[in-house]
Phi, psi and omega in degrees: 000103125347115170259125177258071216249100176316048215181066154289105173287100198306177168291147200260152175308076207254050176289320175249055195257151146267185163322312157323271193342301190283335181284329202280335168316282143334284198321326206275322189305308187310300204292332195251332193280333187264356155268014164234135197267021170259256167256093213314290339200324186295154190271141194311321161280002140319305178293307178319272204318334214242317166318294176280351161283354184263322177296339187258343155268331159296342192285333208267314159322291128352304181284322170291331182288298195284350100349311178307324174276143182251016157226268183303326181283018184268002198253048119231027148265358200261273217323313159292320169342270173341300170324319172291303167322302173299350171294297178299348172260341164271344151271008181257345156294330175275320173278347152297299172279010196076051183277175137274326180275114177284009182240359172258147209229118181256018199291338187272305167321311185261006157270026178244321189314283158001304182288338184207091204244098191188115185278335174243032187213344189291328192308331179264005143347150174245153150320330191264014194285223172228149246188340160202165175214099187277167198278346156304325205186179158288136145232125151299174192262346163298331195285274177350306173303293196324308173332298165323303201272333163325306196283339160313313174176062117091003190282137142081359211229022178307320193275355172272083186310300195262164189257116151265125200264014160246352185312270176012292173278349192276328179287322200316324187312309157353284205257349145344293187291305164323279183311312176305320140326287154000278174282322131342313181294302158329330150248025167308154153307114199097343204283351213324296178331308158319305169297319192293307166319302215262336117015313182260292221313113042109042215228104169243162201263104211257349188204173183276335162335293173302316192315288184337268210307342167294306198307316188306311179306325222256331207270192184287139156268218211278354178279343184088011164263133162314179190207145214264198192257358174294315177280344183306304199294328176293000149321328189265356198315303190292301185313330188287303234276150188248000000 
């Protein structure tokens, strides 16, 4: 399958990697080029980038799923929902910063992004700033992270009395907005810190699945227009809402 897809991420910088890095780098690089079912032609970090726009679309796809029911059972599906969702913001937080480490947690990096998707200004976000507002209540963006970790295991989450039932819908823009930048930015001029980021970032490609499904999002539909990743994701705009 030929993807027909735009998007060359410059190369990333490892001048100041060490050798490991740069060994681990090549290794990874190889491994992504035989795990994409599209246009061999594509650049490994083409391909990454295109991996994690497909996993944060099965997650939103996921999230839709655990939505459906209207009735007794969302109110103890939407608190995982959430969970899940926040799952796709944290890996779009790990390739803006770069981690490496797969035991560190990038859920605050990817709700800054979400606040400010400016490669060289989301990091001095502050945690207390606030980040979505529902007719209940304010959310920060720790508080979020706190949400987070409640719907995981129960953690952290005493001030959340109540299931706010617009979070959801409140966030989809976000991170909409958020993905769009995202790709777009990457191959802007000044961005490098990005592709050298998404580059480092911890991310591994365990099946082929997402690549497919990214490409797939991408390709013409039956009018013969591409679709941007803002119109792709507004699928969930309606689902989300309760």
């Amino acid at each position: 399958m030929a993807a027909p897809v735009n998007m060359t991420p410059k190369e990333p910088d490892t001048s100041n990697w060490t050798p490991d890095e740069i060994a681990r780098w090549n290794e990874e690089a190889a491994q992504w080029k035989t795990l994409n079912p599209g246009n061999p032609d594509f650049h490994p970090l083409t391909v990454k980038a295109g991996y994690v726009i497909g996993v944060i679309y099965d997650i939103c796809e996921s999230v839709s799923c655990l939505l459906k029911d209207s009735g007794f059972a969302r109110r103890t599906s939407y608190i995982p929902a959430y969970g899940i969702f926040a799952s796709g913001v944290e890996i779009l937080g790990r390739c803006v910063k770069g981690e490496p480490k797969s035991y560190r947690s990038t859920l605050c990096a990817g709700f800054k992004w979400l606040a400010d998707p400016t490669p060289s200004s989301y990091q001095t976000v502050s945690q207390n700033r606030t980040l979505v507002t529902t007719s209940q209540r304010a959310y920060t963006i720790e508080e979020l992270v706190y949400l987070r970790n409640f719907a995981a295991h129960g953690q952290a989450a005493a001030q959340f009395c109540n299931i706010d039932y617009e979070l959801l819908s409140r966030l989809h823009p976000l991170l909409t907005a958020g993905l769009e930048h995202y790709w777009t930015k990457l191959t802007m001029p000044g961005n490098d810190e990005l592709s050298t980021n998404l580059a480092r970032a911890n991310v591994v490609g365990l099946r082929d699945w997402p690549v497919f499904k990214c490409w797939s999002l991408f390709s013409r539909d039956r009018q013969g227009k591409h679709h941007s990743v803002t119109e792709i994701f507004n699928k969930f705009k309606d689902e989300w809402k309760v």
